[in-house]
KOLBA-938452 format. One record per atom (N, C-alpha, C): x, y, z; residue in one letter. Coordinates in pm, whole numbers, padded with zeros to 5 digits, always signed. Atoms other than C-alpha are relative to their C-alpha. Layout:
<rs>
XYZA...
</rs>
This chain:
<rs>
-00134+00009-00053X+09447+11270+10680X+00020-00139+00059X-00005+00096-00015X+09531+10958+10717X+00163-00053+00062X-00127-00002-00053X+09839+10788+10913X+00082-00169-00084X-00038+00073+00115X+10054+10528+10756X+00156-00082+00097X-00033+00050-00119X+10323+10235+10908X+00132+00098-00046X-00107-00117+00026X+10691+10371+10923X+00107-00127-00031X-00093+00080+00093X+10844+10012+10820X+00041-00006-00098X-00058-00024+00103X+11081+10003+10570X-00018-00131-00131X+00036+00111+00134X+10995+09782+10215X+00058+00044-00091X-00060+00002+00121X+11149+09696+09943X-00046+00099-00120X+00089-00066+00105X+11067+09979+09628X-00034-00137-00121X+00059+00095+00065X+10878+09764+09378X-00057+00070-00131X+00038-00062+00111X+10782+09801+09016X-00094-00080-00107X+00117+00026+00119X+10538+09581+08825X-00126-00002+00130X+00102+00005-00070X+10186+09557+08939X-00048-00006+00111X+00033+00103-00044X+10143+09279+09091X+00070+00030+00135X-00127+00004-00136X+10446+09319+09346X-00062+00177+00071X+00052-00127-00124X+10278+09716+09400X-00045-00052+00089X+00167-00011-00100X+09930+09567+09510X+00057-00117+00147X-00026+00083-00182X+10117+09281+09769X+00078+00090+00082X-00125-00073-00100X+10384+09529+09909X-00047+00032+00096X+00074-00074-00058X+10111+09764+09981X-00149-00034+00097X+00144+00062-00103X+09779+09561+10130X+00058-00100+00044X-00038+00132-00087X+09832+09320+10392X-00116-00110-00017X+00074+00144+00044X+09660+08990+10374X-00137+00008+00055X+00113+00012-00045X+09392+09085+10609X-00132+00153-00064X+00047-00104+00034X+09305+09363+10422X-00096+00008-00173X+00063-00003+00125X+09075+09424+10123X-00050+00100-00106X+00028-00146+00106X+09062+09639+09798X-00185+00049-00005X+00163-00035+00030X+08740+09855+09772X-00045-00033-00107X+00117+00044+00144X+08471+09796+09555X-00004+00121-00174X-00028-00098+00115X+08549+09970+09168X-00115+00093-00011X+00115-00050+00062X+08264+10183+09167X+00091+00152-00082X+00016-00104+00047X+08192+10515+08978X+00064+00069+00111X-00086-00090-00129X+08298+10682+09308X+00157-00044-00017X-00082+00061-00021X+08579+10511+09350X+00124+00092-00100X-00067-00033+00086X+08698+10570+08988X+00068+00149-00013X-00016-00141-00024X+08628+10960+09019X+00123+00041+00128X-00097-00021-00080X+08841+10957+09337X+00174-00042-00062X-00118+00021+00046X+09134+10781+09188X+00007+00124-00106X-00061-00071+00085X+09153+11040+08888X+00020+00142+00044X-00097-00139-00079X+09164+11363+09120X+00093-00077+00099X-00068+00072-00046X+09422+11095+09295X+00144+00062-00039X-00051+00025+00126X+09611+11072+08985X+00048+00203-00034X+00008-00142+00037X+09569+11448+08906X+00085+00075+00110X-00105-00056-00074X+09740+11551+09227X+00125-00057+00014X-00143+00080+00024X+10004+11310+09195X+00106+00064-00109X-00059-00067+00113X+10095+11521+08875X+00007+00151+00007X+00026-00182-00002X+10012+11891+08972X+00158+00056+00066X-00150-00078+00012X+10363+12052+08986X+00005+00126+00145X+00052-00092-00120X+10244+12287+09274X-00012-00077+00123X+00024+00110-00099X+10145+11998+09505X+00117-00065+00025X-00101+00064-00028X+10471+11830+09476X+00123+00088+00077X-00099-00053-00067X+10677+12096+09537X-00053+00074+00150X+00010-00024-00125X+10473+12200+09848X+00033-00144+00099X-00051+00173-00088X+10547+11783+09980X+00127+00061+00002X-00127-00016-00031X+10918+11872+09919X+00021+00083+00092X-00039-00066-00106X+10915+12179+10076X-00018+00037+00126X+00054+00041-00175X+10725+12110+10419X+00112-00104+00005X-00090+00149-00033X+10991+11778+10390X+00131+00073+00048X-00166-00071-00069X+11300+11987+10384X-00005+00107+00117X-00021-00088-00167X+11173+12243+10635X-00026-00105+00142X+00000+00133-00161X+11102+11913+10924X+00111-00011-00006X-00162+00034+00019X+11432+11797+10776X+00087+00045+00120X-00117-00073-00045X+11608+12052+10947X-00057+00033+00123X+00041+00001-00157X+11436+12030+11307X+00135-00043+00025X-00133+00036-00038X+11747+11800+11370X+00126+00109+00044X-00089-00113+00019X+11954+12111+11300X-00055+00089+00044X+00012-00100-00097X+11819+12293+11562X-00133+00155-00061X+00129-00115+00089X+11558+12495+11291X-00128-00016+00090X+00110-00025-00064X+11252+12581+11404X-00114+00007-00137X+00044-00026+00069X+11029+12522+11106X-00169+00059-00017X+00116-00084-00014X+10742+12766+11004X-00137-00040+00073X+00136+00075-00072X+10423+12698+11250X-00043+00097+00070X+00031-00128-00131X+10195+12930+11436X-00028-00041+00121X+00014+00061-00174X+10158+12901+11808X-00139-00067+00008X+00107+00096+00004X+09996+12607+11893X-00177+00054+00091X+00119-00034-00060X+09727+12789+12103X-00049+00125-00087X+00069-00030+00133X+09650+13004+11786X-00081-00082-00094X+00059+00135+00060X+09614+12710+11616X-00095-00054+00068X+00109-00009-00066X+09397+12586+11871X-00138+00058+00002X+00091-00078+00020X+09171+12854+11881X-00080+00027-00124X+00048+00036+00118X+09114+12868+11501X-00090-00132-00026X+00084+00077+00059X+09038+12539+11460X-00088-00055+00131X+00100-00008-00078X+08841+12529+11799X-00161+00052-00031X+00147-00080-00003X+08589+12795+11686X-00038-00059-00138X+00088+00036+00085X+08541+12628+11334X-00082-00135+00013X+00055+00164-00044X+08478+12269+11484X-00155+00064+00092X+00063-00044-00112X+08274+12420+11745X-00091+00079-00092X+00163-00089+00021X+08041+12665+11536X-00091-00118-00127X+00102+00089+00144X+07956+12336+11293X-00029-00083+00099X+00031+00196-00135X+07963+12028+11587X-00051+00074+00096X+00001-00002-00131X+07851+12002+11942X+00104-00137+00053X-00092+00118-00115X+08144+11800+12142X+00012+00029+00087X-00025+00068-00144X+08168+11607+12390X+00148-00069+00013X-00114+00053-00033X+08495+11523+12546X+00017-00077+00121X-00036+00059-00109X+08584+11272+12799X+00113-00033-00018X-00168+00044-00066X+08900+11182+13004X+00075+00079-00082X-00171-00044+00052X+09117+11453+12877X+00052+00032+00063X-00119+00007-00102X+09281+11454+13166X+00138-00111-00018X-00054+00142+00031X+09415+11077+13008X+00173+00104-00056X-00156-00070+00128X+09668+11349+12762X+00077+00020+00089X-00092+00003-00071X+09966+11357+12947X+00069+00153-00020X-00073-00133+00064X+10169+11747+12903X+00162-00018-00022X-00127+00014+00073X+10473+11579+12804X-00001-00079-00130X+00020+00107+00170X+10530+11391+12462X-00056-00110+00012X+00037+00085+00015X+10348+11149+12376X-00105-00047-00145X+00008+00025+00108X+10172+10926+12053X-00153+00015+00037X+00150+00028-00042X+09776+10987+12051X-00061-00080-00145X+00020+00073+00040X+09656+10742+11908X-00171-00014-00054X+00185+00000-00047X+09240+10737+11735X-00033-00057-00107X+00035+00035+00161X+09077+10582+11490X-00038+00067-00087X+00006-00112+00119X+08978+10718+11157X-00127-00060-00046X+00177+00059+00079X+08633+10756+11004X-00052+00149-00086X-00005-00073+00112X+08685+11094+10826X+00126+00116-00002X-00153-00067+00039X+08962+11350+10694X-00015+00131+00120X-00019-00058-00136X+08791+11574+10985X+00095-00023+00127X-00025+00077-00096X+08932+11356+11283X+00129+00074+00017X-00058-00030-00073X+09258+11522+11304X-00051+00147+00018X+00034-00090-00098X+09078+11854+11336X-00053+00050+00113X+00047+00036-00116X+08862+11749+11574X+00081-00024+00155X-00092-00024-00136X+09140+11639+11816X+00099+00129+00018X-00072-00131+00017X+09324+11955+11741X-00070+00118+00124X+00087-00106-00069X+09016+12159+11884X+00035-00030+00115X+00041+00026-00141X+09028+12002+12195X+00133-00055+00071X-00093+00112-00092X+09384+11815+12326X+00087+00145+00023X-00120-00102-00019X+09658+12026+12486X+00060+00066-00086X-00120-00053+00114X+09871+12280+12294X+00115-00040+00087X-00091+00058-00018X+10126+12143+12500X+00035-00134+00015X-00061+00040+00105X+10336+11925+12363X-00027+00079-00138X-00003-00014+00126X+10321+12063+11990X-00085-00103-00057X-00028+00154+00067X+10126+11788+11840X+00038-00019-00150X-00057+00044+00145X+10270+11677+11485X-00149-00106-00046X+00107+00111+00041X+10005+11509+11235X+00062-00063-00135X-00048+00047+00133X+10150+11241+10965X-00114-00013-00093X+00128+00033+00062X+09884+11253+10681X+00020-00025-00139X+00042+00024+00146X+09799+11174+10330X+00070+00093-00058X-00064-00112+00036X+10030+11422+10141X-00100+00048-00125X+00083-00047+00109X+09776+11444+09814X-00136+00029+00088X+00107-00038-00067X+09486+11473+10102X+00022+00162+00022X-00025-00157-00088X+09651+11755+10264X-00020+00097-00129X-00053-00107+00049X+09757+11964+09968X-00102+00009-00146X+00061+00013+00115X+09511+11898+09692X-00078+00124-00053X+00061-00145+00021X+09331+12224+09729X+00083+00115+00001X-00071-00063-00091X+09483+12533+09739X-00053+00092+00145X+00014-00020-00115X+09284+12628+10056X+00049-00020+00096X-00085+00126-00062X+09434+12341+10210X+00133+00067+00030X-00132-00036-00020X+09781+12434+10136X+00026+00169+00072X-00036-00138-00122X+09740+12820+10272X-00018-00011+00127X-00009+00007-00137X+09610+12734+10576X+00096-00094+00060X-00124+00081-00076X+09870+12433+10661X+00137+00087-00034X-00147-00064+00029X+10146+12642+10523X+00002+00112+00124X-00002-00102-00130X+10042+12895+10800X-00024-00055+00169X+00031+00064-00148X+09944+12624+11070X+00112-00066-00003X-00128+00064+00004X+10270+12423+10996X-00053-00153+00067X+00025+00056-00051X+10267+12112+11203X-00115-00155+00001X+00057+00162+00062X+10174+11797+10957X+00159-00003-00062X-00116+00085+00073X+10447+11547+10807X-00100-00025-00129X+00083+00127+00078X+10309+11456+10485X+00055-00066-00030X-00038+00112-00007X+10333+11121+10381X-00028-00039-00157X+00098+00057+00137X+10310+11006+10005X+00001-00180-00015X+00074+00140+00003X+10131+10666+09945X-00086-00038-00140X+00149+00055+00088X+09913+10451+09697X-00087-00006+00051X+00092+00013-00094X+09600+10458+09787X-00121-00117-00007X+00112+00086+00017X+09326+10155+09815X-00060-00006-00116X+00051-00030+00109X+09150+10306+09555X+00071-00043-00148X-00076+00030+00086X+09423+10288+09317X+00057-00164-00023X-00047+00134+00025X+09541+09948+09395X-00131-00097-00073X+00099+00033+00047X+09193+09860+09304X-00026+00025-00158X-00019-00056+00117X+09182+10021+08966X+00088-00102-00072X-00138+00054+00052X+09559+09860+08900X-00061-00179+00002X+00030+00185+00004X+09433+09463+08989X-00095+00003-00076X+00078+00020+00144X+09147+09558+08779X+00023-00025-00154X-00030-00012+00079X+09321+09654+08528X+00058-00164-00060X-00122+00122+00000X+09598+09346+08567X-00129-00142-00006X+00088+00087+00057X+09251+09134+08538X-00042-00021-00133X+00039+00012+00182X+09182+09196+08184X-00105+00104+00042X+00115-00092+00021X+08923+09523+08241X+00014+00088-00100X-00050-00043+00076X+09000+09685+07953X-00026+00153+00035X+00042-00143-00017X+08813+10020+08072X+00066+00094+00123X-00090-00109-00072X+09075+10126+08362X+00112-00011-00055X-00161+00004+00076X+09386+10028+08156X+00059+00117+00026X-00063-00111-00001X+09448+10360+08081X+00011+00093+00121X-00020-00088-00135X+09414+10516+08436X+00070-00093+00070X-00123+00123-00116X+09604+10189+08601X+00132+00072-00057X-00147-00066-00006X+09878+10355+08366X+00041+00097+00024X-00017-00131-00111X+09843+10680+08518X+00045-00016+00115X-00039-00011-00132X+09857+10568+08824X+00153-00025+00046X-00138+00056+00026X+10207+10393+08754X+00080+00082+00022X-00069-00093+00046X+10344+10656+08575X+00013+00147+00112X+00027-00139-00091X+10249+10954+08827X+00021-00036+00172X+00023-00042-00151X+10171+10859+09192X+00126-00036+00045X-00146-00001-00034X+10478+10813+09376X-00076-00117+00136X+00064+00121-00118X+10372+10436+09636X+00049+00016+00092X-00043+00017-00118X+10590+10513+09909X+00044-00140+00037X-00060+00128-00049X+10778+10274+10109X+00138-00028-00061X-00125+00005+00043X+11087+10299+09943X+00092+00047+00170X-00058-00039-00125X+11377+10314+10234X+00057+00126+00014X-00016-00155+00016X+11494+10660+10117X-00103+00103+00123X+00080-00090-00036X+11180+10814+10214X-00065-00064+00161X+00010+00070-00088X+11115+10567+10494X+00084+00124+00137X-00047-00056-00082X+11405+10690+10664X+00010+00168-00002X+00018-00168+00029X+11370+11049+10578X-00137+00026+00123X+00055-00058-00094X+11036+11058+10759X+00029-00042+00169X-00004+00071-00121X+11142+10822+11087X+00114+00104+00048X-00102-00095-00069X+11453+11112+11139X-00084+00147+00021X+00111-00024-00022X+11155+11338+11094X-00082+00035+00171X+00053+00065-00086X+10978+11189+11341X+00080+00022+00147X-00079+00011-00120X+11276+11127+11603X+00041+00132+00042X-00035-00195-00067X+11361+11528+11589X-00173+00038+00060X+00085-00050-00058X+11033+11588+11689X-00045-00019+00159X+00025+00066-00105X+10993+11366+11942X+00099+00081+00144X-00128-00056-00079X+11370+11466+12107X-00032+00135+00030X+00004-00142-00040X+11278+11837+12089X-00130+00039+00097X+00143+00019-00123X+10949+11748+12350X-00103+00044-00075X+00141+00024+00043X+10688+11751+12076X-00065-00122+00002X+00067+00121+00010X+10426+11491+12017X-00089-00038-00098X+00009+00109+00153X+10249+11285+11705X-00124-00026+00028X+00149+00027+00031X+09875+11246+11600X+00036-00101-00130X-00068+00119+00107X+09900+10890+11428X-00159-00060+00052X+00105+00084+00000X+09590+10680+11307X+00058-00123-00083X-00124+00111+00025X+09719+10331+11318X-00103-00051-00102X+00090+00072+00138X+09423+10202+11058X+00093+00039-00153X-00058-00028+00143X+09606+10355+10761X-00092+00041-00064X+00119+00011+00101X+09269+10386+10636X-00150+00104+00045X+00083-00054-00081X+08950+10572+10686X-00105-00120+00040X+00136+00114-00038X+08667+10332+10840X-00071+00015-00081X+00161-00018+00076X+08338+10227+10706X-00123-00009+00109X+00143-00017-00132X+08136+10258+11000X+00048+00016+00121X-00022-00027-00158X+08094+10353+11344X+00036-00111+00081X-00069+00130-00053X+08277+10111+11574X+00053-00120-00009X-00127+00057+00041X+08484+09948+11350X+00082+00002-00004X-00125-00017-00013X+08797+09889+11345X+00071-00029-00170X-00059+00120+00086X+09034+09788+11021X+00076-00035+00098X-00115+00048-00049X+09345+09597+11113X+00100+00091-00010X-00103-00096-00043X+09641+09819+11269X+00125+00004-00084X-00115+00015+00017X+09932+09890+11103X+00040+00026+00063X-00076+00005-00099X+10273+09862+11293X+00076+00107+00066X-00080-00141-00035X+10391+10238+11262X+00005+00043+00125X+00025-00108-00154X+10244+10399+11550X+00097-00115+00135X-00065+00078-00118X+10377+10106+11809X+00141-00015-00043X-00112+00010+00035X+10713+10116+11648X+00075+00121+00071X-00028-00143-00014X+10747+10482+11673X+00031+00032+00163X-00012-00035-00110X+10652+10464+12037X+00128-00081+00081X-00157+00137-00075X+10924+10161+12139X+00084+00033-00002X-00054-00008+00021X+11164+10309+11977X+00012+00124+00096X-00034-00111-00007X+11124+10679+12138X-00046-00042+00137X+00035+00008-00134X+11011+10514+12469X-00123+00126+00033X+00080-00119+00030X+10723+10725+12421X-00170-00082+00119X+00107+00082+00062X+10327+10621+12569X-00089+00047-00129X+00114-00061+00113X+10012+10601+12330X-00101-00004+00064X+00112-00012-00105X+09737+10721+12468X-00091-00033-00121X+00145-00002+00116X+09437+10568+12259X-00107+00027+00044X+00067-00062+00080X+09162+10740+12152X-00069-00031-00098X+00082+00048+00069X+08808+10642+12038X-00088+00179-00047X+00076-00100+00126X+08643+10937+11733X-00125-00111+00064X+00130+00088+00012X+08267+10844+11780X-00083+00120-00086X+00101-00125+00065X+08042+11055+11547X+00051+00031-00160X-00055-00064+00152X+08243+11154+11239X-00023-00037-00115X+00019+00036+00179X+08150+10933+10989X-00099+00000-00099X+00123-00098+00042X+07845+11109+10877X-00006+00106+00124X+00018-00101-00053X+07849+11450+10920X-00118+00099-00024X+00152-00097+00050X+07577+11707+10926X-00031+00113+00126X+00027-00142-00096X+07522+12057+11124X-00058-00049+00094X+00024-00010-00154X+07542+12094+11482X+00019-00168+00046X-00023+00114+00013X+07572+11693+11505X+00109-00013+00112X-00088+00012-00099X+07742+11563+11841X+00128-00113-00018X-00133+00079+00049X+08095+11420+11797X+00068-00018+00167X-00071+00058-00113X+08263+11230+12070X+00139+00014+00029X-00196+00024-00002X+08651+11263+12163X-00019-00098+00132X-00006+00091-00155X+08687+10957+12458X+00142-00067-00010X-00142+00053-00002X+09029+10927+12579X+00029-00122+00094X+00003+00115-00082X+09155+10620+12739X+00112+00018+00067X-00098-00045-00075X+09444+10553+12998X+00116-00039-00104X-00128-00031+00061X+09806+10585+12892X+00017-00142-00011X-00044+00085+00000X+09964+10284+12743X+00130+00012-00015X-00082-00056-00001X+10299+10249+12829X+00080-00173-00046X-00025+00095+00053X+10571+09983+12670X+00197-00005+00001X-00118-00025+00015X+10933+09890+12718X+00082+00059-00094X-00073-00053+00100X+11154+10120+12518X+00115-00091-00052X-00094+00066+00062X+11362+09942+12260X+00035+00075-00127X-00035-00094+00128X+11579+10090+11949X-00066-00126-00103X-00003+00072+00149X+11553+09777+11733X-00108-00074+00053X+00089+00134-00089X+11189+09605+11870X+00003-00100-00094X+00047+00121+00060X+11128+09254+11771X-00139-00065-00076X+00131+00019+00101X+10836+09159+11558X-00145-00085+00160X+00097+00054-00101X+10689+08967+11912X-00033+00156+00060X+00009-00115-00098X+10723+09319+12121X-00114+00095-00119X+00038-00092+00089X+10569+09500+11789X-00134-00081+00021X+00116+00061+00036X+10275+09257+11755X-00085-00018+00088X+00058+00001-00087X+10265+09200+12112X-00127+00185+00057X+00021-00119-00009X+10236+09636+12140X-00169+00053-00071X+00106-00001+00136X+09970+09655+11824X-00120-00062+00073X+00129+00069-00044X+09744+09423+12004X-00079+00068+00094X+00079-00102-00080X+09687+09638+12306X-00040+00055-00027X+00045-00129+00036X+09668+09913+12156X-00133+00013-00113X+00129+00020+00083X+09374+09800+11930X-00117-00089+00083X+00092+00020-00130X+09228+09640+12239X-00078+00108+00091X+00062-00102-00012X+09231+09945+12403X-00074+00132-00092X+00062-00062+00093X+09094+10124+12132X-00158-00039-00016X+00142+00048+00016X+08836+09910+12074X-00089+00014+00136X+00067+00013-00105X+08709+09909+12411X-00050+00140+00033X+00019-00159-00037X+08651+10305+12399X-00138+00010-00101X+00117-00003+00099X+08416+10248+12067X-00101-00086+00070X+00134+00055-00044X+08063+10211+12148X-00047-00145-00104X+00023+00143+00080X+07908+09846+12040X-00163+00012-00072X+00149-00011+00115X+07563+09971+11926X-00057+00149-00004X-00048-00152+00093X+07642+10331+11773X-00175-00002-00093X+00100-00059+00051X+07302+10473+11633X-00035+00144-00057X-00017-00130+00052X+07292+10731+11370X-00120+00096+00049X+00088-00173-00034X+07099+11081+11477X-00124-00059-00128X+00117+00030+00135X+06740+11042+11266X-00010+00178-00006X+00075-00148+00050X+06566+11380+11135X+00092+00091-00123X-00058-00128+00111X+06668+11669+10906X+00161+00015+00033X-00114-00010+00012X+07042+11641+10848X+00088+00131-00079X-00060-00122+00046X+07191+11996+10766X+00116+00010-00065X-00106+00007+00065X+07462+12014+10512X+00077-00096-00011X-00020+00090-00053X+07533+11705+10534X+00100-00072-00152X-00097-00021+00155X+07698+11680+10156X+00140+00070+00032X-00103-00088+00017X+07876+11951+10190X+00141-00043+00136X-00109+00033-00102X+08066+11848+10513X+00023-00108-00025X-00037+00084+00037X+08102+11542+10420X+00128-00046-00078X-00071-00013+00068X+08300+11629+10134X+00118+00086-00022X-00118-00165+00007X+08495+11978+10202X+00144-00048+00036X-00110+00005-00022X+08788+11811+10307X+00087-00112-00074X-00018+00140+00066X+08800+11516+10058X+00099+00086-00114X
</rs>
């Protein structure tokens, strides 16, 4: 589950203009492997499954209509809670600090990302009050149909559709002369749907603002991305600090320590930090946005440990969790 920015871009249609729209300058395509490839074509495959799309539409039009006073399908957040309390809890041992930091009125929590666990993890453990909302990967969420019964009964994700790293990788391959992803760069074309068009832009940011107005609150991972190691960071996208300026909202950030190798019973960290709070503006300025972004990946960073040491010995299922939610 991954979170994603909420600026609006131009829609774009040859290659070349996808892969700049979509990676920022400081950012870098993964490496083509065999993995890689395999991921892009169940990518590709949910991008096309006729079942998957129409569950994106129809979680889209039931948020839609928060504005309009709806109440769309979700079970009580301290159900929810409890569920995914006792499954975190009979696979992990966590540890939580400062959750006193969560505030019980709205607000953006803010954590980094290092696997598709991470928003269940804060789920188990942060207030059911506020509601929290999670924007995620829309082919992550729904790719299974496990997936889709239980969110269709937990309610309480936006999905988000996107290109993904993977793919842009594939596509510049291709646009290199590789002759052997050609034909899946034109899959990817033809099928995934890149996001960022202003349609859907503003579709999720009204979204967003009914949630906010009706005193819920937003699980946003400003990386866009999942990490590659413990106490890294990537570079932030601008969503999450936008979101909050605009709704006069704080973000409380939030350092994940543990998640990115998983394996039975294995201790996972939640460490909350203090509230960051930021003049509310409707239209912020690219200084107030950049200025916002910086803290908030300051304080972030300062929650991640600087010499993170994986667990040694017999690692228990350590495949299988790894992967169950991929």
């Amino acid at each position: 589950m991954n979170s994603s920015s909420s600026e609006s871009s131009p829609e774009v249609q040859a290659d070349g203009e996808l892969i700049s729209n979509h990676l920022p300058e400081s950012e870098t395509l993964p490496p083509l492997t065999d993995a890689t490839i395999k991921r892009v074509r169940e990518g590709v495959a949910a991008a096309s499954d006729r079942t998957i799309r129409h569950t994106i539409e129809t979680t889209l039009n039931q948020l839609s209509a928060i504005s309009q006073e709806y109440t769309e399908p979700r079970v009580n957040a301290n159900i929810r809670r409890w569920v995914v309390r006792s499954l975190i809890h009979a696979l992990f041992s966590i540890r939580v600090e400062n959750i006193e930091n969560i505030p019980r009125t709205p607000a953006i929590l803010a954590a980094n990302h290092l696997h598709h666990i991470d928003p269940l993890v804060l789920l188990a453990e942060i207030p059911t009050q506020p509601h929290y909302y999670i924007l995620g990967d829309a082919r992550t969420l729904y790719n299974k149909c496990w997936k889709r019964f239980i969110l269709g009964f937990a309610g309480g994700v936006i999905p988000l559709e996107r290109i993904w790293g993977e793919e842009l990788a594939v596509m510049a391959a291709a646009k290199a002369g590789q002759e052997e992803v050609k034909e899946l760069a034109t899959a990817i074309k033809e099928n995934v749907n890149p996001g960022g068009d202003i349609q859907t832009l503003r579709r999720i940011d009204r979204i967003v603002a009914a949630i906010f107005n009706r005193g819920d609150g937003l699980i946003l991972f400003p990386e866009g991305r999942l990490g590659t190691a413990e106490g890294h960071l990537h570079p932030f996208k601008r969503g999450t600090v936008i979101y909050a300026l605009r709704a006069g909202l704080p973000i409380i950030p939030i350092a994940l320590i543990g998640t990115h190798d998983l394996f039975l019973r294995k201790e996972l960290t939640i460490r909350v930090g203090e509230p960051l709070y930021f003049p509310p503006t409707k239209r912020p300025k690219r200084q107030e946005i950049d200025s916002a972004s910086e803290a908030l990946e300051k304080a972030i960073r300062a929650l991640l440990p600087t010499n993170y040491q994986e667990p040694t010995g017999i690692k228990l299922l350590r495949h299988f969790l790894n992967r169950m939610l991929w």
